[in-house]
MDTraj code that builds the backbone (N, CA, C; nanometers):
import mdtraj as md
import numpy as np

residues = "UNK UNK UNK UNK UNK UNK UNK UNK UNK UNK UNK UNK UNK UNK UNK UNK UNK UNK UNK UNK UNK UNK UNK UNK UNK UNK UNK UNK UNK UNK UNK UNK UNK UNK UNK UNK UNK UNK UNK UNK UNK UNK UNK UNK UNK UNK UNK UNK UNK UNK UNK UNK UNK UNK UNK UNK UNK UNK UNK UNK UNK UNK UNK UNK UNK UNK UNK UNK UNK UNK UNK UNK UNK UNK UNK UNK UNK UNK UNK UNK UNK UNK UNK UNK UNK UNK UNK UNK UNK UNK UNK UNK UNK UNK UNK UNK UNK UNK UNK UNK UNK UNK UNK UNK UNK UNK UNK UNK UNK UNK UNK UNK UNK UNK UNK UNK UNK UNK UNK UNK UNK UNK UNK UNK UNK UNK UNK UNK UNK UNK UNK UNK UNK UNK UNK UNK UNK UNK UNK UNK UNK UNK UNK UNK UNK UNK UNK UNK UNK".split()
xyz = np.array([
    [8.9623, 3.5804, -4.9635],
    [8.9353, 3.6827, -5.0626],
    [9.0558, 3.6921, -5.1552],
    [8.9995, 3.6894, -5.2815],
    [9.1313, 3.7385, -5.3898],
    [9.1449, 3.8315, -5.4362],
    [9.2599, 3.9059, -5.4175],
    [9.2599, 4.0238, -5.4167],
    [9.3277, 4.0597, -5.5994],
    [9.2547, 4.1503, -5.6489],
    [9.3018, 4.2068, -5.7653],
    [9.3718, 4.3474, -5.7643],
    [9.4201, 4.3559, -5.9194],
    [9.4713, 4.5430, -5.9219],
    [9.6521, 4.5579, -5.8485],
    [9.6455, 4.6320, -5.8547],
    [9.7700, 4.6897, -5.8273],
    [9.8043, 4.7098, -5.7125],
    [9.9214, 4.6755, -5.6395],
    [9.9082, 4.6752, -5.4951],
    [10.0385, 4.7971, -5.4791],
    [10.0417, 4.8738, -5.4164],
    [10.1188, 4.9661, -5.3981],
    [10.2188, 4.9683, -5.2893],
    [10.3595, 4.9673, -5.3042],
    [10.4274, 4.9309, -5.1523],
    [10.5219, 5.0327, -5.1853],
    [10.5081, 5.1241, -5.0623],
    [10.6383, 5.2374, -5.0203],
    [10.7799, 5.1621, -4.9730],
    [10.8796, 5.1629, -5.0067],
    [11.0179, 5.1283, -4.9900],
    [11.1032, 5.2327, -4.9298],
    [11.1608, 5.2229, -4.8209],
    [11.2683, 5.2887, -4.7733],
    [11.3772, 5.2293, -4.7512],
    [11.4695, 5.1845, -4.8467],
    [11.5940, 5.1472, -4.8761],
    [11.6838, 5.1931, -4.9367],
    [11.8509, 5.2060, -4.8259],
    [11.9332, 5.2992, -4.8986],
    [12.0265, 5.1967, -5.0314],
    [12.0648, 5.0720, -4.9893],
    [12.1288, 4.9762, -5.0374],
    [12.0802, 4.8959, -5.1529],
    [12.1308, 4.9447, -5.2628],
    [12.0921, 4.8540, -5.4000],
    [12.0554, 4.7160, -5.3906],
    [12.1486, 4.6923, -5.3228],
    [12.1763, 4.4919, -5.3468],
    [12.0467, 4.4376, -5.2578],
    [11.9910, 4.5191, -5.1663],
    [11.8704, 4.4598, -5.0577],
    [11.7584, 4.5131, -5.1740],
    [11.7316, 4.6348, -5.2112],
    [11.6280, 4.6788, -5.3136],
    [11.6496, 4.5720, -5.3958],
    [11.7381, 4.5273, -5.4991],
    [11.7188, 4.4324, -5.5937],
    [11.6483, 4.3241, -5.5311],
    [11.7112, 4.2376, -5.4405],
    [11.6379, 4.1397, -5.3640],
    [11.4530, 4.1667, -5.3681],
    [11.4300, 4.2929, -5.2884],
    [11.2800, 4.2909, -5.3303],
    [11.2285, 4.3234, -5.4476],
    [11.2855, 4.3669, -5.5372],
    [11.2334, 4.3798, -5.6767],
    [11.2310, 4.2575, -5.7385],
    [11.3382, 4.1343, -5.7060],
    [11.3226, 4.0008, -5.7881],
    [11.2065, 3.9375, -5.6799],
    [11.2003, 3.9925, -5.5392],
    [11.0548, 3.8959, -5.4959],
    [10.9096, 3.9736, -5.5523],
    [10.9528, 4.0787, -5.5531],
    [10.8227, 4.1447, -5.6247],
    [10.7978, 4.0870, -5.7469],
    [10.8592, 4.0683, -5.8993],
    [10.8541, 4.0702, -6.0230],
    [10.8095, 3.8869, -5.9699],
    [10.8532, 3.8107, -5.8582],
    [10.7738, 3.6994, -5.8460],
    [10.6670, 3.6655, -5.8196],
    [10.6147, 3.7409, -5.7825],
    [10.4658, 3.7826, -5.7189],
    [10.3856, 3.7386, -5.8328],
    [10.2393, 3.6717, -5.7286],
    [10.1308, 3.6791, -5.8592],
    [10.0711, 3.8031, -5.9033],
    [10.0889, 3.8996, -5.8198],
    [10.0129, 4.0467, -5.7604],
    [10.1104, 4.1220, -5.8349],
    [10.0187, 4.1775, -5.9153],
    [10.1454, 4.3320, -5.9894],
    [10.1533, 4.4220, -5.8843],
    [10.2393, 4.4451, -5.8735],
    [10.2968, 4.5702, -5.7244],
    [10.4174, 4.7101, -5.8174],
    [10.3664, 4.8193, -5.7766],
    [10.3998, 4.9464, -5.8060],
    [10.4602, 4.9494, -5.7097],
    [10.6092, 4.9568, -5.7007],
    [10.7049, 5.0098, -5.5977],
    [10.7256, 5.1698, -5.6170],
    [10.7223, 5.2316, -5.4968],
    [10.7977, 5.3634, -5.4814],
    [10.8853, 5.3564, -5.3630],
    [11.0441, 5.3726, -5.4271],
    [11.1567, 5.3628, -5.3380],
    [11.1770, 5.5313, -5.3054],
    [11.2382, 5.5306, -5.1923],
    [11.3242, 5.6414, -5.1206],
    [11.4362, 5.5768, -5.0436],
    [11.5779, 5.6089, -5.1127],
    [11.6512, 5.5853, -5.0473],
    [11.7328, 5.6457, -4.9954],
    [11.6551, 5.7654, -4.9152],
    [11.6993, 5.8472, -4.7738],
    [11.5845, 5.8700, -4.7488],
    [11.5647, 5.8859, -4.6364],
    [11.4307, 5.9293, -4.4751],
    [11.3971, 6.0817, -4.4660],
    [11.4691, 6.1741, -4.5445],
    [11.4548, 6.2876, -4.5765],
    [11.3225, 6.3364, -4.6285],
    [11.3729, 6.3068, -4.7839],
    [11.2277, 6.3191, -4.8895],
    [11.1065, 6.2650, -4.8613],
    [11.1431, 6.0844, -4.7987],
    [10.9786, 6.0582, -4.7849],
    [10.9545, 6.1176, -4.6443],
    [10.9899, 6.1678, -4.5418],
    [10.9207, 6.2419, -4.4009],
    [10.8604, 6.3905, -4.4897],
    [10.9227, 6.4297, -4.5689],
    [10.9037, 6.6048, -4.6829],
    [10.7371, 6.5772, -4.6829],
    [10.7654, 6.4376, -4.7891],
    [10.6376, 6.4113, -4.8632],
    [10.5426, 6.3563, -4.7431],
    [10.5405, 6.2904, -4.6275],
    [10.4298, 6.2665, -4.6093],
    [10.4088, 6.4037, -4.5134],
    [10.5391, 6.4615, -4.4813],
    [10.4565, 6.6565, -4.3740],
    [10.3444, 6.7135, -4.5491],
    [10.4131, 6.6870, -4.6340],
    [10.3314, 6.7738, -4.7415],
    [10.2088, 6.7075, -4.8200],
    [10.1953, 6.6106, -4.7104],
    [10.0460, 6.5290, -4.7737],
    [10.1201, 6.4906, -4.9744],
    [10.2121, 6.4453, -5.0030],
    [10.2319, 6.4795, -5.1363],
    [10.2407, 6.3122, -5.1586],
    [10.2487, 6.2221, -5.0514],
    [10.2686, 6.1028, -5.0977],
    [10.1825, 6.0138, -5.1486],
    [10.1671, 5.9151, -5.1967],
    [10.0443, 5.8340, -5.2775],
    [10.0241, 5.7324, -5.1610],
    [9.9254, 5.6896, -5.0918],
    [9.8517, 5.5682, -5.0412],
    [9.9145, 5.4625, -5.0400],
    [10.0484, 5.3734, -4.9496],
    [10.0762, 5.2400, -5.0588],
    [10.0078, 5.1318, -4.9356],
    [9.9527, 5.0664, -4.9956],
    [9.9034, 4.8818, -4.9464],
    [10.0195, 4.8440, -4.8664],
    [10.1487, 4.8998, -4.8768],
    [10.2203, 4.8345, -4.7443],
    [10.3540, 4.9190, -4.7317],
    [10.4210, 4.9660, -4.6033],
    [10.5358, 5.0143, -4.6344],
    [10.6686, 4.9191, -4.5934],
    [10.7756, 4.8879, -4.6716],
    [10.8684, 4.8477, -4.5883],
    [11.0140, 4.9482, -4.5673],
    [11.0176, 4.9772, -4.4222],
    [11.1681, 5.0942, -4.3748],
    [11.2636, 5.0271, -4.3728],
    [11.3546, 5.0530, -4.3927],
    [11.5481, 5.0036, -4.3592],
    [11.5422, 5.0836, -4.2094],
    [11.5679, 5.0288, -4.1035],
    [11.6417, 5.0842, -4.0017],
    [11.7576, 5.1657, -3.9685],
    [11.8482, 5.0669, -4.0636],
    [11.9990, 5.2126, -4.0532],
    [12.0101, 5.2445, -4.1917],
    [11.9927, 5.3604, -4.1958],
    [11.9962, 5.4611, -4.3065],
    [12.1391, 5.5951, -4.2941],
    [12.2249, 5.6694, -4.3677],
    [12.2987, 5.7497, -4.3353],
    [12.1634, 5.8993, -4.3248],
    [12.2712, 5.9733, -4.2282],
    [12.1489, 6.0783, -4.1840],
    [12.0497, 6.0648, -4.0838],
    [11.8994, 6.0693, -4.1389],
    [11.8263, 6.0949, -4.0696],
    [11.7812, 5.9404, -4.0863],
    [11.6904, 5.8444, -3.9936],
    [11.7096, 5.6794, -4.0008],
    [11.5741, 5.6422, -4.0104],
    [11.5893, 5.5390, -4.0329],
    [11.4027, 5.4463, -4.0407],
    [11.3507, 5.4556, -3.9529],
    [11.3958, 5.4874, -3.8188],
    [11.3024, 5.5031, -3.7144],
    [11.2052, 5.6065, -3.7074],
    [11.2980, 5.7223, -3.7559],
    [11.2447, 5.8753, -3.7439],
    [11.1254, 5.8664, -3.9039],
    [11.1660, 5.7918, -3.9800],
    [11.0792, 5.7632, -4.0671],
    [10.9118, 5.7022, -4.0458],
    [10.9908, 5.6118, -3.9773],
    [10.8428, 5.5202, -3.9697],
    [10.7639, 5.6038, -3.8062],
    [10.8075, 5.6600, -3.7715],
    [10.7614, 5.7865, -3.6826],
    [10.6563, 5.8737, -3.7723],
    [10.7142, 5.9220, -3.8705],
    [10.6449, 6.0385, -3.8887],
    [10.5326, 5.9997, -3.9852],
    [10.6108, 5.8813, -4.0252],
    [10.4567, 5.7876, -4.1620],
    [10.3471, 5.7419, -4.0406],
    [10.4026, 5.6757, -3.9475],
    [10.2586, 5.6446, -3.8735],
    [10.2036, 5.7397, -3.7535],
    [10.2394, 5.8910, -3.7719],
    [10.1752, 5.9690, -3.6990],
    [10.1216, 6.0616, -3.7879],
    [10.0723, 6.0363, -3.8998],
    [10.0450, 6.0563, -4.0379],
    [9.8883, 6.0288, -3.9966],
    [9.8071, 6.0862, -3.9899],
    [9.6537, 6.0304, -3.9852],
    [9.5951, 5.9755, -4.0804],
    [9.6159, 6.0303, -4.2419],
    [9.6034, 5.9620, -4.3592],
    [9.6119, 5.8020, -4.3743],
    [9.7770, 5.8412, -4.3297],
    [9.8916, 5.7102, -4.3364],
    [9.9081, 5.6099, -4.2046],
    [9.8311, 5.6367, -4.0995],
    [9.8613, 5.5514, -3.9864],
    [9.8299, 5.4046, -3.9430],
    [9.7009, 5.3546, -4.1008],
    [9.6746, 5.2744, -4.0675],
    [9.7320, 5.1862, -4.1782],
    [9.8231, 5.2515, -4.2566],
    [9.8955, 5.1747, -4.3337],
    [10.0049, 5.0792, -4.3117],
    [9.9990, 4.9432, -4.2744],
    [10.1128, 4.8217, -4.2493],
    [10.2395, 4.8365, -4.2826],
    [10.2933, 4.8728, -4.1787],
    [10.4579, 4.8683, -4.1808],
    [10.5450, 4.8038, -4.1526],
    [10.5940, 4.7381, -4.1992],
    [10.7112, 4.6571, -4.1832],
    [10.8567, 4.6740, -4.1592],
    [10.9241, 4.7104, -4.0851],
    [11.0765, 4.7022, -4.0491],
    [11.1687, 4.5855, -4.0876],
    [11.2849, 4.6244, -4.1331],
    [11.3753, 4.5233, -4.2257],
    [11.4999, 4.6230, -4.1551],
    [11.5899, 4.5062, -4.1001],
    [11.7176, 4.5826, -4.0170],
    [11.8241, 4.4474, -4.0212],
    [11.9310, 4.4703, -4.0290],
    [12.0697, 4.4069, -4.0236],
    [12.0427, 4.4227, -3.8394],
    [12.0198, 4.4895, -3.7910],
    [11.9961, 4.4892, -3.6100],
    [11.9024, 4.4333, -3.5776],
    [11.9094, 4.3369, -3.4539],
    [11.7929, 4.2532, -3.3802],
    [11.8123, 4.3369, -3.2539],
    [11.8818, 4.4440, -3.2312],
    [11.8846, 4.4804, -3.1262],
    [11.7438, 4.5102, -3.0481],
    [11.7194, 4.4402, -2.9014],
    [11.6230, 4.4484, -2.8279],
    [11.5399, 4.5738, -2.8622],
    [11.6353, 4.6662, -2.7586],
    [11.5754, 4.7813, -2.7578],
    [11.5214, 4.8795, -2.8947],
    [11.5808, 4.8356, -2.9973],
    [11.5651, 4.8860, -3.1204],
    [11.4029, 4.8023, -3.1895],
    [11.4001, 4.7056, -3.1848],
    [11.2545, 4.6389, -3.1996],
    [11.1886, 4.6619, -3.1281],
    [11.1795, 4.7109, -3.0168],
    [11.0608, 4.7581, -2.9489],
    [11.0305, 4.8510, -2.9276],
    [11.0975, 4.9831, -3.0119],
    [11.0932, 5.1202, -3.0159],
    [11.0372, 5.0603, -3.1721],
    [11.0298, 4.9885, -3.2594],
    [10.9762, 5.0447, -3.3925],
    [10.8607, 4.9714, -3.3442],
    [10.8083, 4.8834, -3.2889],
    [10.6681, 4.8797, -3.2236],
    [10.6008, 4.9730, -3.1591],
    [10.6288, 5.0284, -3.0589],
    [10.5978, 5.1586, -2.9892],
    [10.5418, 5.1927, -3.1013],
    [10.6578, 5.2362, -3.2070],
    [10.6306, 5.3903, -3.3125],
    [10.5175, 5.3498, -3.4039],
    [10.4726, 5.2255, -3.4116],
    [10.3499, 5.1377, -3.5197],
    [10.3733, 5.0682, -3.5963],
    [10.5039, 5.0323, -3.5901],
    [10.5996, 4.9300, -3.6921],
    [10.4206, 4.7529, -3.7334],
    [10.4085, 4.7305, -3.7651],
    [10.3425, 4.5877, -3.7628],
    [10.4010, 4.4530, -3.7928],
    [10.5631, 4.4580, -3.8070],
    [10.6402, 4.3654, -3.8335],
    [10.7777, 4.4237, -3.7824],
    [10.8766, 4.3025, -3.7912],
    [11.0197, 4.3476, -3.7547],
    [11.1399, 4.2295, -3.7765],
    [11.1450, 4.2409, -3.9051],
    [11.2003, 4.1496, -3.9672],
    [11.3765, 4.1230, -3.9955],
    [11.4510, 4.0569, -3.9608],
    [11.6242, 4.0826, -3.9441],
    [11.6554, 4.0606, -4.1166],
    [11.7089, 4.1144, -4.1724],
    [11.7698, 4.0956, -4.2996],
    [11.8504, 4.0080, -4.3366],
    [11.8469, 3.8929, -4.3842],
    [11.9307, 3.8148, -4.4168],
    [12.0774, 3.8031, -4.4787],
    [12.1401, 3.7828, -4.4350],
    [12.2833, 3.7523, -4.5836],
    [12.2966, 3.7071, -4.6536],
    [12.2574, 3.6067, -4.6978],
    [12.2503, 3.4885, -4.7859],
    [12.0643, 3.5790, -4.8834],
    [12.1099, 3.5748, -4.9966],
    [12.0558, 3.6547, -5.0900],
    [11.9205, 3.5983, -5.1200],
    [11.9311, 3.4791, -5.1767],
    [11.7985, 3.4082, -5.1825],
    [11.7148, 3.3619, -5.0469],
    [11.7624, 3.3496, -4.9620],
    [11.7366, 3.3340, -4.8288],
    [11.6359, 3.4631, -4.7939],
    [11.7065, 3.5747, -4.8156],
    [11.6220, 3.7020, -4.8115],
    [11.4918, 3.7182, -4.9208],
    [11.5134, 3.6667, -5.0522],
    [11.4380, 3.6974, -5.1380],
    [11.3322, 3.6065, -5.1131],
    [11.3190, 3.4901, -5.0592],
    [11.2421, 3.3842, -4.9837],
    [11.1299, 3.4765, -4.8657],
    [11.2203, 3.5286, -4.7977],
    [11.1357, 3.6031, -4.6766],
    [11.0797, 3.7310, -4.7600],
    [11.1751, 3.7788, -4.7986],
    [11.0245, 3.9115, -4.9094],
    [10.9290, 3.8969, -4.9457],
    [10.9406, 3.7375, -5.0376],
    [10.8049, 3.7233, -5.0565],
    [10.7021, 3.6736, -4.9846],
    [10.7533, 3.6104, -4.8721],
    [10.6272, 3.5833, -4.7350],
    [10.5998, 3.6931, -4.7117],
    [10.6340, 3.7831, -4.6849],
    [10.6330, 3.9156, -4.6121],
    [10.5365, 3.9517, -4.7435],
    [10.5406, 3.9992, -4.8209],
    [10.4647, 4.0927, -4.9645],
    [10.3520, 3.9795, -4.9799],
    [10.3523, 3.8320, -4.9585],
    [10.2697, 3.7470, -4.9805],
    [10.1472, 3.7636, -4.8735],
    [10.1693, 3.8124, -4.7489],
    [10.1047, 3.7680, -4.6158],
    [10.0470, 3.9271, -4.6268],
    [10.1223, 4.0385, -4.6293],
    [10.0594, 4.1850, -4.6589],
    [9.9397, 4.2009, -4.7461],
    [10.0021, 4.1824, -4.8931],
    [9.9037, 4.1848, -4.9769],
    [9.8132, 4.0964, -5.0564],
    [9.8356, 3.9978, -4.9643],
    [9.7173, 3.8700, -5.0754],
    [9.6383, 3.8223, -4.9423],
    [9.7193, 3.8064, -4.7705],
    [9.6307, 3.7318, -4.6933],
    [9.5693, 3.7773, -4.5590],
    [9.5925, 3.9367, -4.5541],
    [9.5923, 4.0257, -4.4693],
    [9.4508, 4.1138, -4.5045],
    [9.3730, 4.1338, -4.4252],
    [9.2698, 4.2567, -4.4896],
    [9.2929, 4.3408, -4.4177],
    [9.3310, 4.4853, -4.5189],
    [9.3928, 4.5937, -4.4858],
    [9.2548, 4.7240, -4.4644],
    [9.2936, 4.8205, -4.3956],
    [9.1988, 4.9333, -4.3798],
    [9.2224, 4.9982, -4.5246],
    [9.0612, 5.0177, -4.5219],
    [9.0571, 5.1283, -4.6831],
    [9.1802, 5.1807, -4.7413],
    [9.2137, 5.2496, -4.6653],
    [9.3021, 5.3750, -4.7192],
    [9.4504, 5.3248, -4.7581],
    [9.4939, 5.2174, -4.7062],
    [9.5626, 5.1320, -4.7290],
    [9.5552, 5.0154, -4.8332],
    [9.4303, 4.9791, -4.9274],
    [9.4020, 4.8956, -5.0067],
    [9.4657, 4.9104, -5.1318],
    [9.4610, 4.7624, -5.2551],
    [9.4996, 4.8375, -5.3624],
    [9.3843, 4.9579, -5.4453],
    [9.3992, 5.0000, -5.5486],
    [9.3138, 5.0615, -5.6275],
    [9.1878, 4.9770, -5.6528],
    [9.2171, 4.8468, -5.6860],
    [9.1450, 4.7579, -5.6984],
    [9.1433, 4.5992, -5.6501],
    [9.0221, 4.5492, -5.5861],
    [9.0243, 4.4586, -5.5553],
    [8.8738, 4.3804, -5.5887],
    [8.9243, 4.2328, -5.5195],
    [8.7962, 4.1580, -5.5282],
    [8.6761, 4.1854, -5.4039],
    [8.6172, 4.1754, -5.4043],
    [8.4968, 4.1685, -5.2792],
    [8.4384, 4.0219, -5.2179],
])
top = md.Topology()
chain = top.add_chain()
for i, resn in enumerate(residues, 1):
    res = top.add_residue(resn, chain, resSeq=i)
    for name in ("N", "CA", "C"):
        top.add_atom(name, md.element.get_by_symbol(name[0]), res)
traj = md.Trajectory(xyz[None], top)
């Protein structure tokens, strides 16, 4: 299926230089994608207790965040009934065991180590944004605005 329209992906990243990375794999994309960043775990847990957030086709969390962290994030997005069946992806500088299998527990659907090497990373964004939103069929509520049938 080919998917059309606008694909919507929630971002939780505190670090510029990793956001740029997915903004140059995004702007590579065949798929126009509407990013909405938060970069603290604060505002977007606000917005999804206040139902105030928009629907996105995929989320990706940062794990270590200052404050309150991606875990407690991607906690409260996928105990979200709206939002629970929305594909989440984890992106962490930590492979720590126990830390990947607590963002599974919590509904994580990926768990991806962050690269150093810049293009190396921008390579894996776009598998990751490629495999979400062009080769994955997502639940309704999670779709773009528009697609093919």
């Amino acid at each position: 299926m080919t998917k059309i329209g606008v694909a919507k992906l929630l971002v939780l990243e505190d670090n510029d230089e990793d956001f740029q990375a997915l903004e140059i794999a995004c702007e590579d994309s065949d798929r126009a994608i509407r990013v909405t960043r938060f970069n603290r775990a604060e505002p977007l847990i606000e917005q999804v207790g206040d139902a105030t957030i928009d629907y996105p086709s995929l989320a990706l969390f940062d794990l270590r965040m200052p404050g309150v962290g991606g875990m407690e994030a991607l906690e409260a997005f996928k105990s979200d009934a709206r939002l629970c069946t929305v594909p989440c992806v984890v992106l962490s500088t930590s492979t720590n065991p126990i830390e990947v299998a607590e963002c599974y527990r919590l509904g994580a659907n990926a768990f991806h180590e962050k690269l150093v090497e810049t293009p190396t990373m921008i390579a894996r964004l776009k598998t990751i944004l490629n495999y979400w939103l062009e080769e994955a069929d997502l639940a309704e509520p999670a779709r773009s605005e528009t697609h093919a049938e």
